[in-house]
Backbone as JSON Lines, residues from 0, in Angstrom:
{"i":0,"aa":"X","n":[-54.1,-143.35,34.49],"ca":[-53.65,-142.08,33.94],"c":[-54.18,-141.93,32.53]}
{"i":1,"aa":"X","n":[-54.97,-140.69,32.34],"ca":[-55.76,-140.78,30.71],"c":[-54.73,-139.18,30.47]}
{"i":2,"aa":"X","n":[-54.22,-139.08,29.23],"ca":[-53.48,-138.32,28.46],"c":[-54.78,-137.24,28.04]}
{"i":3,"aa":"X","n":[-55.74,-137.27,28.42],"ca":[-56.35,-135.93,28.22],"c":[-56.03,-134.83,29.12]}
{"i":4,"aa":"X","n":[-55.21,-135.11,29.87],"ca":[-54.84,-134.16,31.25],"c":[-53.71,-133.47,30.06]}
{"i":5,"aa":"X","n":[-53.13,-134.3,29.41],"ca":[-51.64,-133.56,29.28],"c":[-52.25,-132.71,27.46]}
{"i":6,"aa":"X","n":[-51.8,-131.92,26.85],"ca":[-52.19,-131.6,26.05],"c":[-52.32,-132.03,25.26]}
{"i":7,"aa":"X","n":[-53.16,-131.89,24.21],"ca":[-52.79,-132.34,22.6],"c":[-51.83,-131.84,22.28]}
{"i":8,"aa":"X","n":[-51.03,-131.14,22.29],"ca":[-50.27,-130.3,21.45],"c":[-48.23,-131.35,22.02]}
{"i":9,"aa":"X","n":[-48.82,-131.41,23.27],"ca":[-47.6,-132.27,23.87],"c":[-47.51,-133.74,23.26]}
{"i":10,"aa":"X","n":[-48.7,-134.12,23.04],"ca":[-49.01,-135.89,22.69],"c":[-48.7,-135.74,21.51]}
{"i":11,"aa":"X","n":[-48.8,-134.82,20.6],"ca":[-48.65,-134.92,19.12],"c":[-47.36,-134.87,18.97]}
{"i":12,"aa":"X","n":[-46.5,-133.98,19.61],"ca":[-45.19,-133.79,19.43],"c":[-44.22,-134.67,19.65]}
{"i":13,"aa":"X","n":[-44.26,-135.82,21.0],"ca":[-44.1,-136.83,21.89],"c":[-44.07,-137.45,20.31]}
{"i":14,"aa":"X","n":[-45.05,-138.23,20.18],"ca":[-45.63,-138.96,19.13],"c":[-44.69,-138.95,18.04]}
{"i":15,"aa":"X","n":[-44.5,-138.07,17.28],"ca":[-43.63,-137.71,16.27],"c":[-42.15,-137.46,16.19]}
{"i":16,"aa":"X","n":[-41.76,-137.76,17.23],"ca":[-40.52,-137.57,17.88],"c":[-39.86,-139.11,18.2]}
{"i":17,"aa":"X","n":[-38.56,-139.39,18.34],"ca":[-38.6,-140.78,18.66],"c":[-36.75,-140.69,19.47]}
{"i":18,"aa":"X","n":[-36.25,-139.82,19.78],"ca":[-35.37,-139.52,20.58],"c":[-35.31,-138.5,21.33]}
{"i":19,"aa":"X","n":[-34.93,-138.85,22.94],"ca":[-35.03,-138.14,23.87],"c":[-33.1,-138.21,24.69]}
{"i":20,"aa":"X","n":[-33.04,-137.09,25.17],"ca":[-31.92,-137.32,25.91],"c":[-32.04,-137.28,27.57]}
{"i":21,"aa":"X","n":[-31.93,-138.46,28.42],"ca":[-32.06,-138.51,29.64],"c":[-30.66,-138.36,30.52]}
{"i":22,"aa":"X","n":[-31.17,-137.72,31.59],"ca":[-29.98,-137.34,32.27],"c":[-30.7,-138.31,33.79]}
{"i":23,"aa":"X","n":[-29.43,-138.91,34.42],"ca":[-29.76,-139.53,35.47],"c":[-28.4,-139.32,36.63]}
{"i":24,"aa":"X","n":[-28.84,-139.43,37.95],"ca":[-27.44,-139.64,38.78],"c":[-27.93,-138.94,40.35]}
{"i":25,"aa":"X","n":[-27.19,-138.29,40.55],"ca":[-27.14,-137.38,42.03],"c":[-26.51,-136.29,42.08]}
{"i":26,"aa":"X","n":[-26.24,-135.65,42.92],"ca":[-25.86,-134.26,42.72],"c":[-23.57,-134.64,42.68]}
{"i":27,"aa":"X","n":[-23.78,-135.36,43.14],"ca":[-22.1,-136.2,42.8],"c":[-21.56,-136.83,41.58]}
{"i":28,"aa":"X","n":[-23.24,-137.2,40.72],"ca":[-22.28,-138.14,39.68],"c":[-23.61,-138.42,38.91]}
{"i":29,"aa":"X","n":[-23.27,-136.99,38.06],"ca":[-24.33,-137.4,36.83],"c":[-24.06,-138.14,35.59]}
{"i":30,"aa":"X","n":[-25.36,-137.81,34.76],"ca":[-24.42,-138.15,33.37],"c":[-26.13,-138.08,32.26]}
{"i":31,"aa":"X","n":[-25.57,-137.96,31.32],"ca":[-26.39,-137.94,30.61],"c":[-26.29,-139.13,29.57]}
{"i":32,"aa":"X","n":[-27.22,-139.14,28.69],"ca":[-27.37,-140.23,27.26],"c":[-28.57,-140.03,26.37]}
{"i":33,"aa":"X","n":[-28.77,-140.44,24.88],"ca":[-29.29,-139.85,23.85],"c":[-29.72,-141.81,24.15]}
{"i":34,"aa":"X","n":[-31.27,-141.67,23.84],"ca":[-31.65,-142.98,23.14],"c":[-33.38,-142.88,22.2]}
{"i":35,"aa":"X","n":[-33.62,-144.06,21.86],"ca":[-34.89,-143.53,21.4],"c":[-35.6,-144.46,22.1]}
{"i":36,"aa":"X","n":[-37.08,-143.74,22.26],"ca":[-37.76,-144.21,23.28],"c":[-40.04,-144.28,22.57]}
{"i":37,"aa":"X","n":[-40.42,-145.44,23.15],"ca":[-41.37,-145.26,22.4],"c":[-42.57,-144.19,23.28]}
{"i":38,"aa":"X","n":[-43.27,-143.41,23.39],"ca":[-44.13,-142.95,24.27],"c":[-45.99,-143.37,24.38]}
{"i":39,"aa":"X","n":[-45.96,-143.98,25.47],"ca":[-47.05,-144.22,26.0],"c":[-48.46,-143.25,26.53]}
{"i":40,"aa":"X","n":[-48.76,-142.33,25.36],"ca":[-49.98,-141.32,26.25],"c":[-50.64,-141.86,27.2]}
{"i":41,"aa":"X","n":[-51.25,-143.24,27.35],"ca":[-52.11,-143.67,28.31],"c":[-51.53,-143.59,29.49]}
{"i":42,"aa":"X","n":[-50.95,-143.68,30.05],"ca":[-50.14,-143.88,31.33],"c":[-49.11,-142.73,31.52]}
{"i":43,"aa":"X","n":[-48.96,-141.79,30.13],"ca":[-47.75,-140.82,30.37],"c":[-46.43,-141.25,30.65]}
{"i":44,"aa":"X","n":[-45.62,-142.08,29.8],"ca":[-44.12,-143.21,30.23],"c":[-43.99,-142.75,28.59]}
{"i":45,"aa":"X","n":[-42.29,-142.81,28.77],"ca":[-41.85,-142.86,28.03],"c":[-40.66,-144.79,27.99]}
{"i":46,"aa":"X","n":[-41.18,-145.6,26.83],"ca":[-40.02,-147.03,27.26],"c":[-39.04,-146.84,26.29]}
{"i":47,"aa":"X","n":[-37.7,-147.06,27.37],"ca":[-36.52,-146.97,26.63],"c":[-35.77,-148.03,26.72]}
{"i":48,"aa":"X","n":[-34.62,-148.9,26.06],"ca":[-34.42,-149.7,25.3],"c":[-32.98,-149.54,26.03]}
{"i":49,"aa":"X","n":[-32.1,-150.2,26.96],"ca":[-30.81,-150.07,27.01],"c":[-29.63,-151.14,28.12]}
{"i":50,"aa":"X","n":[-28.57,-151.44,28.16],"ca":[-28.3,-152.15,28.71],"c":[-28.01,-152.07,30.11]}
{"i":51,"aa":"X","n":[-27.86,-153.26,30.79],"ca":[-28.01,-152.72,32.14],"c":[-26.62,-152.43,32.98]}
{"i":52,"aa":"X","n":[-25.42,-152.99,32.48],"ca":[-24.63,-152.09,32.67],"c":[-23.61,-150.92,31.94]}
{"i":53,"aa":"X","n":[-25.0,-150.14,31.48],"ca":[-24.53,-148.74,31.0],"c":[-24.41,-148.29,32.05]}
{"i":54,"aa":"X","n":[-23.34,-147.4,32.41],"ca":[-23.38,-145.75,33.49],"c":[-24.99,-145.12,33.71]}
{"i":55,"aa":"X","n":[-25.86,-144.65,32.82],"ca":[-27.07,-143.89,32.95],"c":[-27.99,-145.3,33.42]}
{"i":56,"aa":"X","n":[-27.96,-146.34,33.07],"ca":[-28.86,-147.6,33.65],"c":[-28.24,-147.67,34.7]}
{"i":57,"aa":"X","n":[-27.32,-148.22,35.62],"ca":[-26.75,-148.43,36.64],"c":[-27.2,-146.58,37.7]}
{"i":58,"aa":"X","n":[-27.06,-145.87,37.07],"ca":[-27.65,-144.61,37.89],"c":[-28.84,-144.46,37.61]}
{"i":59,"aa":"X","n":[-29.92,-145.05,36.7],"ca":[-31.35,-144.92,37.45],"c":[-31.57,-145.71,38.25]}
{"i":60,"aa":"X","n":[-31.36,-147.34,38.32],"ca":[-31.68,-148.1,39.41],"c":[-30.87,-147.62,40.7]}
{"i":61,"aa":"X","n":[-29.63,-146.8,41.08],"ca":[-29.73,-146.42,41.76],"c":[-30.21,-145.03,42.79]}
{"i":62,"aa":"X","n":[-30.69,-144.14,41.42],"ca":[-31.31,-142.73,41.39],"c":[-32.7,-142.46,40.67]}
{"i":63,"aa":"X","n":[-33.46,-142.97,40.58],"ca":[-35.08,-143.28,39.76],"c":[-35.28,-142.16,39.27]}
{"i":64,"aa":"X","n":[-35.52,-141.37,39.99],"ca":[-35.57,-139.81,39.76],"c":[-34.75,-139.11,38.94]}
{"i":65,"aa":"X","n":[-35.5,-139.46,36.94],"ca":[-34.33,-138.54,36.25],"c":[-34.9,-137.68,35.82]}
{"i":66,"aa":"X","n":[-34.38,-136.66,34.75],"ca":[-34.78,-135.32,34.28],"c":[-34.37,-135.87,32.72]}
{"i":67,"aa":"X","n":[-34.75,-135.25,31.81],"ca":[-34.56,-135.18,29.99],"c":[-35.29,-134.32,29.2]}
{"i":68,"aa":"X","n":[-34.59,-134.34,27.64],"ca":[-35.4,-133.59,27.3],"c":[-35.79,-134.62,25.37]}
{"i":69,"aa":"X","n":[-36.44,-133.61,24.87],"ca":[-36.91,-134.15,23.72],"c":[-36.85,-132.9,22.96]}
{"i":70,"aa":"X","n":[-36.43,-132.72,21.79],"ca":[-36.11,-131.36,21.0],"c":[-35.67,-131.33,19.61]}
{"i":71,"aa":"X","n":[-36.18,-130.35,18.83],"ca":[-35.78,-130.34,17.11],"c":[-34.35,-129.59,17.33]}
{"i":72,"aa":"X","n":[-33.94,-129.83,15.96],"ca":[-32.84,-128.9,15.92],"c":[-33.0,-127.84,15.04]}
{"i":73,"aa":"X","n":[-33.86,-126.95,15.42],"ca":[-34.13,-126.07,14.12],"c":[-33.13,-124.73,14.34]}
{"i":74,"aa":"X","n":[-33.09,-124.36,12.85],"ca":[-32.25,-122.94,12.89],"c":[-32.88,-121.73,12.89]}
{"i":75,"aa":"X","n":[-34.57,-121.93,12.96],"ca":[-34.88,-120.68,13.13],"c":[-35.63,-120.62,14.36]}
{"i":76,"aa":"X","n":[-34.98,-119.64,15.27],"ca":[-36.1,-119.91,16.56],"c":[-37.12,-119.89,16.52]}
{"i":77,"aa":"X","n":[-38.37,-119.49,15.6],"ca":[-39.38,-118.94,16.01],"c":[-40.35,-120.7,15.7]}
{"i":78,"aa":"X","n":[-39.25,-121.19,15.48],"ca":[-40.32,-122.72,14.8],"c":[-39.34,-123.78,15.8]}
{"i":79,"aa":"X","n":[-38.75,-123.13,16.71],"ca":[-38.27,-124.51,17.88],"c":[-39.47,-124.8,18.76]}
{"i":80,"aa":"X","n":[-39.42,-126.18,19.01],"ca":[-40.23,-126.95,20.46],"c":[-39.54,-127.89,20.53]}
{"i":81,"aa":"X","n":[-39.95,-128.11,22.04],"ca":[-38.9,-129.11,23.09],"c":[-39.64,-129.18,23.9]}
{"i":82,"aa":"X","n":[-39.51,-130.75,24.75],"ca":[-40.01,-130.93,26.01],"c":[-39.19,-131.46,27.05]}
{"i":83,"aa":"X","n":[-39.37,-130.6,27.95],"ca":[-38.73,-130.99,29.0],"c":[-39.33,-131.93,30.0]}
{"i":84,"aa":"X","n":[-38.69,-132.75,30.81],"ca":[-39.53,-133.93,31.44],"c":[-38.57,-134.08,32.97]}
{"i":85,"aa":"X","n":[-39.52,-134.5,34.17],"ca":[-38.66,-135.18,35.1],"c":[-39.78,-136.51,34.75]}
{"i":86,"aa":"X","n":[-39.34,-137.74,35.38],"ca":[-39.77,-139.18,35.76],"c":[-39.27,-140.22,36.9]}
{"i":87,"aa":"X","n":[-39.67,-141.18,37.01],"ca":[-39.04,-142.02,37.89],"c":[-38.98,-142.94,36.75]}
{"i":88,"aa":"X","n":[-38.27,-143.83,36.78],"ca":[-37.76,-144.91,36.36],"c":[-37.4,-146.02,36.57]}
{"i":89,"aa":"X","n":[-37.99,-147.45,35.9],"ca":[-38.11,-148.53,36.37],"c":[-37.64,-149.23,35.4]}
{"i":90,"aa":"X","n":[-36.87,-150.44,35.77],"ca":[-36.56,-151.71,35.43],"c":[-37.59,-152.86,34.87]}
{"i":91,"aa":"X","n":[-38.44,-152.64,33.55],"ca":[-39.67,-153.65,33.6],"c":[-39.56,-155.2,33.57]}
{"i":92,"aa":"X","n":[-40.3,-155.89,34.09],"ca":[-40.12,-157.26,33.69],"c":[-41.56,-158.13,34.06]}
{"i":93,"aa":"X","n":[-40.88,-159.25,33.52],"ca":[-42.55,-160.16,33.06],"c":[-43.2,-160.05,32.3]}
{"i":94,"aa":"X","n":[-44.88,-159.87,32.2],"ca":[-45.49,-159.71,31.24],"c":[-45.53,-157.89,30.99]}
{"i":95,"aa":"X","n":[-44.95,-157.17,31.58],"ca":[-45.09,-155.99,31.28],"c":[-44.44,-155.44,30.49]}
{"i":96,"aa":"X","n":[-42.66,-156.01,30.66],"ca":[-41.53,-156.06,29.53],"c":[-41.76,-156.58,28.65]}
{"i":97,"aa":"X","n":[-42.39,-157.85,28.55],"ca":[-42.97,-158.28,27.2],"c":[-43.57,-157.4,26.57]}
{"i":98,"aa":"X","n":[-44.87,-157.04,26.82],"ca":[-45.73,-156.13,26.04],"c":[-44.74,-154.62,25.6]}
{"i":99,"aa":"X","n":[-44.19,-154.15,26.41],"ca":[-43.4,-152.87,26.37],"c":[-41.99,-153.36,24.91]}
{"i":100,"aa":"X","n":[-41.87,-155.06,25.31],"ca":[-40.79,-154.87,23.92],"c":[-41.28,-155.11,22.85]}
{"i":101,"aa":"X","n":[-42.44,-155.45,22.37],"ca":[-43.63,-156.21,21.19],"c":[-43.8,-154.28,21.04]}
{"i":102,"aa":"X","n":[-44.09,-153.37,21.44],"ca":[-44.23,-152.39,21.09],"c":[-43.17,-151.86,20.7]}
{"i":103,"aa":"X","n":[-42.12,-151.52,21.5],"ca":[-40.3,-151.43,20.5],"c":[-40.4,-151.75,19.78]}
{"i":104,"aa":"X","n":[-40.13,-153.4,19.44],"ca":[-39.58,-153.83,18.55],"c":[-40.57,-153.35,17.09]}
{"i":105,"aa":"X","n":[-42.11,-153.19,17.54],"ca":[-42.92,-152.67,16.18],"c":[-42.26,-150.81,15.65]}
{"i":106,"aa":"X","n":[-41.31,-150.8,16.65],"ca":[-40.73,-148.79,16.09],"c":[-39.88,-149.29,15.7]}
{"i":107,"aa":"X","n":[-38.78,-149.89,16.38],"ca":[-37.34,-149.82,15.74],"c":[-36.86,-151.08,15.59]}
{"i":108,"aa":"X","n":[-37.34,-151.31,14.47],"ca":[-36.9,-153.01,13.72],"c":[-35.4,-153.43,14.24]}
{"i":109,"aa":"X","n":[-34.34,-152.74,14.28],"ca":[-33.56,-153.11,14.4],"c":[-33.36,-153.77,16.04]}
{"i":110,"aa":"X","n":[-34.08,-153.37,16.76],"ca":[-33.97,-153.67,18.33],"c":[-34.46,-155.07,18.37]}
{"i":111,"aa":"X","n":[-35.18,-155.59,17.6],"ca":[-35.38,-157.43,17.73],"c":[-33.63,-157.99,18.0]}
{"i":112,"aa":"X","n":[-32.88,-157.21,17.76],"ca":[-31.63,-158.36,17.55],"c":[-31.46,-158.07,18.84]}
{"i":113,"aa":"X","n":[-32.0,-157.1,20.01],"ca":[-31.18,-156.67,21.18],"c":[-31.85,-157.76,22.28]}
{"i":114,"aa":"X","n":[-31.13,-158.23,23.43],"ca":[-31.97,-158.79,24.65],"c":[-31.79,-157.44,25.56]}
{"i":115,"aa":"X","n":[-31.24,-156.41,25.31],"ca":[-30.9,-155.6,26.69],"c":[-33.09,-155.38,27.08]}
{"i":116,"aa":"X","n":[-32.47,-154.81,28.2],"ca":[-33.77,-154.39,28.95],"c":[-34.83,-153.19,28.88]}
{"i":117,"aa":"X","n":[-35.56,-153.09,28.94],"ca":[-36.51,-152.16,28.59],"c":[-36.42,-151.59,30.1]}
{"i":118,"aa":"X","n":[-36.55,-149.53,30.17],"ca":[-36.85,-149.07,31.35],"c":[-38.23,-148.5,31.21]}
{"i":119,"aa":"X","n":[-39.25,-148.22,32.45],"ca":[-40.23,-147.43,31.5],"c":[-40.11,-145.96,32.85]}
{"i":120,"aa":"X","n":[-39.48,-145.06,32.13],"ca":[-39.82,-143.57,32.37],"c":[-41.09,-142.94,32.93]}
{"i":121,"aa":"X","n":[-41.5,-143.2,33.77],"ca":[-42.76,-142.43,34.31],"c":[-43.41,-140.94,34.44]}
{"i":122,"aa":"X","n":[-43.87,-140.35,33.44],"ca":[-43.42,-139.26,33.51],"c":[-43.94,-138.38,34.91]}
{"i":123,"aa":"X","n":[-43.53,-137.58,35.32],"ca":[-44.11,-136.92,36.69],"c":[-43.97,-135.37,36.6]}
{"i":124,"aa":"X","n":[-43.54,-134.6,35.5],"ca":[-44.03,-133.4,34.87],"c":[-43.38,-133.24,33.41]}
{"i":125,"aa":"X","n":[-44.48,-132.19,32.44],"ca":[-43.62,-132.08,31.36],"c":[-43.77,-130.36,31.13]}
{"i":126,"aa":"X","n":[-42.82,-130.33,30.56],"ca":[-42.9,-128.7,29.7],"c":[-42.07,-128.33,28.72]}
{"i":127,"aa":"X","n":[-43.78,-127.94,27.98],"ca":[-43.28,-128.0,26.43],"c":[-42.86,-126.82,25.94]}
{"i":128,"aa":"X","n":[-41.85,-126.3,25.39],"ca":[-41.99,-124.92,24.85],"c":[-42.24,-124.72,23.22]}
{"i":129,"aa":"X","n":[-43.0,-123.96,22.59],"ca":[-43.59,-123.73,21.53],"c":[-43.21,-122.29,21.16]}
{"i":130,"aa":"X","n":[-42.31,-122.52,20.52],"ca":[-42.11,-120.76,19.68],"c":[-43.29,-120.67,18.29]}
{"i":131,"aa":"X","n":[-43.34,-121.68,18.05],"ca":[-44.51,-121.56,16.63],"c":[-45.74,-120.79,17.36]}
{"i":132,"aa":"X","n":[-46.33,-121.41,18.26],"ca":[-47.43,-120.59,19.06],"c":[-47.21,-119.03,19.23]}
{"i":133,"aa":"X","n":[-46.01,-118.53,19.89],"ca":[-45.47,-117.32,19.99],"c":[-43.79,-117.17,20.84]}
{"i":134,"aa":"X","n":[-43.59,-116.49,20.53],"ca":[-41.96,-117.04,21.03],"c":[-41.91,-117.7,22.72]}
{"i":135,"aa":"X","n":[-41.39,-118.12,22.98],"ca":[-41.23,-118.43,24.93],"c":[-42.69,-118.91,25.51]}
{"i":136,"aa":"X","n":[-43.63,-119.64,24.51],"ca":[-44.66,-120.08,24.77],"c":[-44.72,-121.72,25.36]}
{"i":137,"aa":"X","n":[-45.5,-121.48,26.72],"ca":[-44.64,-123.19,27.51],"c":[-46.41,-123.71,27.99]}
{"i":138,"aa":"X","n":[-46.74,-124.72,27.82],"ca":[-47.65,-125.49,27.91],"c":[-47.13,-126.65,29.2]}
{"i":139,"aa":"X","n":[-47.62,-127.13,29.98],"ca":[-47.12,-127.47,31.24],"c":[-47.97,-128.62,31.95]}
{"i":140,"aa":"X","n":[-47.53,-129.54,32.23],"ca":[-47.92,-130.98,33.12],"c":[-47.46,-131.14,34.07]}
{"i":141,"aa":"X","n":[-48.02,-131.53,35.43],"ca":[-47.26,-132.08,36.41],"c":[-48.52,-133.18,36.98]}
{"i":142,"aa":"X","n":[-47.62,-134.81,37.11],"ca":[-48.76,-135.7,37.56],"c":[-48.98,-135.71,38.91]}
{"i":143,"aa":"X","n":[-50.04,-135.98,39.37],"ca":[-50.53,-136.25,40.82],"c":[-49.98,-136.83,41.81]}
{"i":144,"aa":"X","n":[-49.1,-137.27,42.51],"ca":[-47.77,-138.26,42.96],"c":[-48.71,-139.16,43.36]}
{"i":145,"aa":"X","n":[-49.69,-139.19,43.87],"ca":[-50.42,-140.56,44.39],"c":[-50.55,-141.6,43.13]}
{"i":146,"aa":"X","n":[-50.52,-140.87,41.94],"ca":[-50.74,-141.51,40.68],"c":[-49.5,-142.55,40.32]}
{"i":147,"aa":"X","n":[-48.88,-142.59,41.14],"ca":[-47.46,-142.7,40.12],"c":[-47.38,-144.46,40.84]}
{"i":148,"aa":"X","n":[-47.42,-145.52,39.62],"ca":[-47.27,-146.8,40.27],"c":[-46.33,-147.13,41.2]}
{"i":149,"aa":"X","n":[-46.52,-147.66,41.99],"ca":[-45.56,-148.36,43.29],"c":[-44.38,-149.01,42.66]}
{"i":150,"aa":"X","n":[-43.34,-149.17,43.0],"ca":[-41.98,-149.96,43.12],"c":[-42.28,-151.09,42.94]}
């Protein structure tokens, strides 16, 4: 997966941003949660940092398939952007969690003290909305499903 598919304008924003709120569950028993997450353009993943028996961890391993978003809080509309995202979501481990927490731990110093687990978010569409561009202006990704690594 090469991040030239997805925009510049999405990668820059991603980039500069460092909390997302993911929502995970089933149509019976959702839930949402705020964490910060580092983002991967090469592969399009967002890795997030959390324990494994939280409510939203315990409902991605049993619901992969979550939705979130990423967003300023501005007070004037015409300068809001946000991205909206679905993904699948995985449990990393081995040398992949390694590498995925050597990259954490280089964002958020404080996460060396944590052992919880790293998930990595796959992303499988995004959409961005840009009022700076012009009001209700949406820039848009969706990945290839054959693309999307195996279980």
């Amino acid at each position: 997966m090469n991040s030239e598919a997805i925009s510049a304008a999405i990668t820059r924003y991603l980039r500069r941003h460092h909390v997302l709120t993911l929502c995970a569950g089933d149509a019976d028993n959702l839930w949402c949660a705020n964490g910060f997450y580092v983002y991967d353009a090469d592969i399009a993943a967002f890795d997030i940092m959390t324990p494994a028996d939280t409510r939203h961890a315990q409902l991605m391993r049993d619901y992969p398939r979550v939705a979130g978003t990423v967003s300023d809080q501005q007070k004037n509309e015409m300068l809001i952007q946000g991205v909206q995202f679905r993904a699948e979501a995985r449990l990393l481990q081995g040398a992949e969690a390694h590498a995925a927490r050597d990259r954490y731990n280089a964002r958020f110093a404080l996460a060396r003290r944590s052992r919880s687990p790293l998930w990595r978010l796959t992303l499988t569409e995004l959409k961005m909305t840009d009022n700076r561009r012009s009001f209700g202006t949406c820039l848009q990704w969706q990945r290839d499903i054959a693309d999307l690594p195996s279980r």
